[in-house]
C-alpha positions as CSV (number, residue, x, y, z in Angstrom):
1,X,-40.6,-223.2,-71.9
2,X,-38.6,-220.4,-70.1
3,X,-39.9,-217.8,-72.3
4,X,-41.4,-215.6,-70.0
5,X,-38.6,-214.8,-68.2
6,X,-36.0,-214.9,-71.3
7,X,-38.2,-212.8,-74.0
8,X,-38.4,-208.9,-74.1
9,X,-41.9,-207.5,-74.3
10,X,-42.2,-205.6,-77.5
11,X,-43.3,-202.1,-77.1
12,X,-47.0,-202.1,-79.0
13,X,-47.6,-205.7,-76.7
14,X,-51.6,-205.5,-75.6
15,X,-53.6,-208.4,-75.0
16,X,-53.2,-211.9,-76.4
17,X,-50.5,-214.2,-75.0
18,X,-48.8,-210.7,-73.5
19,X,-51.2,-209.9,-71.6
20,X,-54.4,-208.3,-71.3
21,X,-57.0,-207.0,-69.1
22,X,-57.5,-209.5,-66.0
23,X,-60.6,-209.8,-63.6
24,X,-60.6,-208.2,-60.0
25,X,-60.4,-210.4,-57.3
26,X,-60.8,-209.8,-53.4
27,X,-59.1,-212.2,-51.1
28,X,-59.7,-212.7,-47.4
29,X,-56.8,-212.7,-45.0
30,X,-57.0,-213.7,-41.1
31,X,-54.6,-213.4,-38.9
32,X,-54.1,-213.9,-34.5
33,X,-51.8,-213.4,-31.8
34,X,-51.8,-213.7,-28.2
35,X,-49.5,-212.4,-26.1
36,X,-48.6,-214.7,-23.3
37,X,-46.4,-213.2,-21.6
38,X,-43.9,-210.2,-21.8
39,X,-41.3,-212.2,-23.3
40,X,-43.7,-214.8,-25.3
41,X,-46.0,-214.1,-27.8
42,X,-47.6,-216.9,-30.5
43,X,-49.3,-215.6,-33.7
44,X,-51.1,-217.2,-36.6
45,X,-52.7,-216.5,-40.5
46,X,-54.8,-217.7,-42.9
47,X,-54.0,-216.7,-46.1
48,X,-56.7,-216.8,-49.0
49,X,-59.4,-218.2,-46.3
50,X,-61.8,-218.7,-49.1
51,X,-59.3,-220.6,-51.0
52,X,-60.2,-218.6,-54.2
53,X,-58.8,-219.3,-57.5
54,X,-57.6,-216.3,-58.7
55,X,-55.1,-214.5,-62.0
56,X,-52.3,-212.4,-60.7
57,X,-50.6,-212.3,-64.3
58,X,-51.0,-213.6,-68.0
59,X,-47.8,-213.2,-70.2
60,X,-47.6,-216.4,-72.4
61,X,-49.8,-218.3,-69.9
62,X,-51.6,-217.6,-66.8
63,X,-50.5,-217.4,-63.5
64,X,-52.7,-218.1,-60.5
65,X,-52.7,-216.5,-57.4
66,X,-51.2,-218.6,-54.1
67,X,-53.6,-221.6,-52.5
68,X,-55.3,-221.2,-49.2
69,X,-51.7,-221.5,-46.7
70,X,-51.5,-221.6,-43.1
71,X,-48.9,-220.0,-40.8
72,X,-48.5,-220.5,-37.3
73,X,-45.4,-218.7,-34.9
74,X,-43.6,-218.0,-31.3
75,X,-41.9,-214.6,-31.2
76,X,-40.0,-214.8,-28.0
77,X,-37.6,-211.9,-26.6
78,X,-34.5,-212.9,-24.4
C-alpha cells in the first residue's frame, strides 16, 4: 500500500515496522573523464561497482539501496 508516504510517524516510533537500527554499508564508486580537447570533454561512472545489496531505509518495509548503474557523457562548450 501507499502507507509509507500517507501515515504520520508517531512520536515514541523505535524499531519494528518504523524503523530500526540498520547495518553499515560502504559502496564503491568509479568515475573517468578525458579531456579531448578544449571544447570537448567525455566522462563516465560506475556506481555501486561491487553491485552490493544494501538498506538505505526500513519504515513499513525495506528499501534497498540503487543496483550497480552505468553513466557515460560528452560535455562540449560552444
Amino acid at each position: 500500500g501507499d502507507a509509507s508516504n500517507t501515515v504520520d510517524i508517531p512520536d515514541d516510533a523505535a524499531g519494528g515496522i518504523w524503523g530500526g537500527l540498520l547495518p553499515a554499508y560502504t559502496l564503491l564508486d568509479v568515475n573517468a573523464s578525458y579531456t579531448v580537447n578544449k571544447n570537448m570533454k567525455v566522462f563516465g561512472a560506475i556506481k555501486n561497482l561491487t553491485d552490493k545489496r544494501y538498506i538505505t531505509g526500513m519504515r513499513q518495509g525495506i528499501y534497498v539501496g540503487p543496483e550497480r548503474s552505468f553513466e557515460i557523457g560528452v560535455n562540449y562548450r560552444f
